[in-house]
C-alpha positions as CSV (number, residue, x, y, z in Angstrom):
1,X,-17.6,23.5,-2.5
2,X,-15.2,26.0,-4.2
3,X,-13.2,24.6,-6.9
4,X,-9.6,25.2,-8.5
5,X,-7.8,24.1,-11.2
6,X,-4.7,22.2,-10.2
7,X,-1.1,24.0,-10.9
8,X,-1.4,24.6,-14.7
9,X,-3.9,22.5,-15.6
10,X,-7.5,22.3,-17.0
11,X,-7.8,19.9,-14.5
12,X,-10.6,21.5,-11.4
13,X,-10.2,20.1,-7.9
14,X,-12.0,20.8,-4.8
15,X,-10.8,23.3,-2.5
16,X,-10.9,21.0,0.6
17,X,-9.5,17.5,-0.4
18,X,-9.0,13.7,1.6
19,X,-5.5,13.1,3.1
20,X,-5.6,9.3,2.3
21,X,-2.5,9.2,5.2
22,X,-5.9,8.5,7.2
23,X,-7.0,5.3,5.4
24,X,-3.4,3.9,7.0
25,X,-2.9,3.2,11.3
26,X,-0.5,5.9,10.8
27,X,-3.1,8.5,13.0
28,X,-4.6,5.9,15.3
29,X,-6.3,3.2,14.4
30,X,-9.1,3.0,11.6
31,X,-10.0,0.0,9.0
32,X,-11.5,0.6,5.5
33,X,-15.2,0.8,6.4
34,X,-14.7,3.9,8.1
35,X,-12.3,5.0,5.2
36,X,-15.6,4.4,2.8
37,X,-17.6,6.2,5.1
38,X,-15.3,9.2,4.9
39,X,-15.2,8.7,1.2
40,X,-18.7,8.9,1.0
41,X,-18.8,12.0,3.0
42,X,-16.5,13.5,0.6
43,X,-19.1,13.0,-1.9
44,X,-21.5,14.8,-0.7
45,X,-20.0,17.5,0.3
46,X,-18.6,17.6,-3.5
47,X,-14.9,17.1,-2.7
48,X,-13.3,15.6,-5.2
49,X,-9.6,15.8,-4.3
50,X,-7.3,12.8,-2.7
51,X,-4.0,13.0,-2.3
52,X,-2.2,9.7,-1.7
53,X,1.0,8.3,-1.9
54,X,2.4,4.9,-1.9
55,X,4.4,4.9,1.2
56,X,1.2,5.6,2.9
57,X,0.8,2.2,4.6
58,X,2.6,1.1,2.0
59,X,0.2,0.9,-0.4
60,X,-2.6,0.3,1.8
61,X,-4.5,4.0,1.0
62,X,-5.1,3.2,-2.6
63,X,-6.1,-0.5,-1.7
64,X,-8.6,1.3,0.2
65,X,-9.4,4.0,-2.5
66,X,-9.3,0.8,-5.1
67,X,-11.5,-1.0,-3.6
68,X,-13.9,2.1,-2.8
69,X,-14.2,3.0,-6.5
70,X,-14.5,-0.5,-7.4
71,X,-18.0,-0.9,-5.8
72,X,-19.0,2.7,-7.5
73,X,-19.8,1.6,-11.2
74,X,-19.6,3.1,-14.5
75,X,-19.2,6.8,-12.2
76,X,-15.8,5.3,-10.8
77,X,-13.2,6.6,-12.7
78,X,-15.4,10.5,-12.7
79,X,-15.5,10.4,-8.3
80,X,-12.2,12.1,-7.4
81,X,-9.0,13.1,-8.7
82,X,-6.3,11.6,-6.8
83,X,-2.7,13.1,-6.9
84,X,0.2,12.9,-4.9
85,X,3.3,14.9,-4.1
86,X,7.0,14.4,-5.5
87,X,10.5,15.9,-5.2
88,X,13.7,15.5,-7.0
């Protein structure tokens, strides 16, 4: 997977990330074992990138993400580099 740091910092992401919009109904319906399995797709493929945001189910992608890492051990907080967007 190619890799790139985010913005301006030393901080490398995969090129391809998860849009954790899809962990919510908001595309169709889904529930979080198929989020997990997507998760662990990412994995082995090497991505490394989610980008989530709160309103996103409100709340409910990083519930899912949460509860995903929580199950991963020691490794958790090395899996992914989550991020979000903002605007003033």
């Amino acid at each position: 997977m190619l890799k790139r740091k985010l913005g301006n910092s030393d901080t490398i992401v995969s090129a391809v990330g998860i849009g954790a919009m899809s962990f919510t109904n908001f595309y169709g319906q889904t529930d979080e074992i198929a989020s997990h399995k997507i998760l662990t797709n990412a994995l082995d493929y090497d991505i490394n990138h989610i980008d989530t945001s709160n309103v996103y189910g409100m709340g409910h992608s990083e519930t899912v993400i949460g509860n995903f890492l929580a199950k991963q051990g020691k490794q958790k907080n090395f899996l992914f580099k989550i991020t979000t967007k903002a605007s003033i």
